[in-house]
N, C-alpha and C positions, 0 to 999 in steps of 0.2 A: 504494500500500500504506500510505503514511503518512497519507493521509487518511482511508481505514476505520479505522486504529488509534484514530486523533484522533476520528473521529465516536461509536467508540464508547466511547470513554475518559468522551467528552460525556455522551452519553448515560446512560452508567452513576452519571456524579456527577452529574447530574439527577433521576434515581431517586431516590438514595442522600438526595439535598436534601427532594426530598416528602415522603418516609418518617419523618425524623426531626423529634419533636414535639418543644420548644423544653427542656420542663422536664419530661419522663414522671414523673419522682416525686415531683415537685409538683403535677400530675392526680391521681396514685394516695394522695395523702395529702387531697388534698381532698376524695375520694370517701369513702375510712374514714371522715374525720374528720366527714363526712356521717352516714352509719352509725350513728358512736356513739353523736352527739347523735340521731338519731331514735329509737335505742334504747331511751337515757333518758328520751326524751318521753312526754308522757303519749298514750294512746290516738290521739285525736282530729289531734293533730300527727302521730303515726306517720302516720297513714291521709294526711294532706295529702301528708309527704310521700312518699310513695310513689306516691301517684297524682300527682305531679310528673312524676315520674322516669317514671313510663309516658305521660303524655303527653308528655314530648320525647321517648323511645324512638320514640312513635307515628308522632310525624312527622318524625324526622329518625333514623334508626337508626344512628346513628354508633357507633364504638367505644368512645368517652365516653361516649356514653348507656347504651350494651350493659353496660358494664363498674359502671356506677351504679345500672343498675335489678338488675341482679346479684347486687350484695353486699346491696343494699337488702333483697332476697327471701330472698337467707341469712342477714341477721343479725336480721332481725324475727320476733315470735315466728310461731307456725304459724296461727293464724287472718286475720295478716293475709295468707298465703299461699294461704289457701283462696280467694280472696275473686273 
């Protein structure tokens, strides 16, 4: 019985290890802080980067990229939305 406890004690702080990213709101500030400067950019920079942010989306769909091409699409104005 105390070895199932133990395995799954393991187990569960194994999980809990994966799960947690080192610095979350220092990802989530780099992303904004992404954002705001392409906002302010001129045209031509918006469009680079956004079509950044959809090719790492492309090929790697991680949650970082999800969460980057995301705001990127909500805080740029609506033509680069269309596109």
């Amino acid at each position: 019985m105390r070895g199932i406890i133990v395995a799954h004690a393991l187990a569960l702080a194994g999980c809990a290890e994966l799960r947690t990213p080192a610095d979350p709101l220092g990802a989530i500030d780099v992303v904004v802080g992404e954002a705001v400067r392409a906002s302010r950019a001129p045209l031509a920079e918006q469009q680079a980067t956004l079509a950044r942010a959809q090719q790492a989306y492309a090929g790697a769909p991680a949650p970082n990229n999800r969460l980057r091409l995301a705001v990127l699409l909500a805080t740029l104005p609506a033509p680069m939305r269309d596109e």
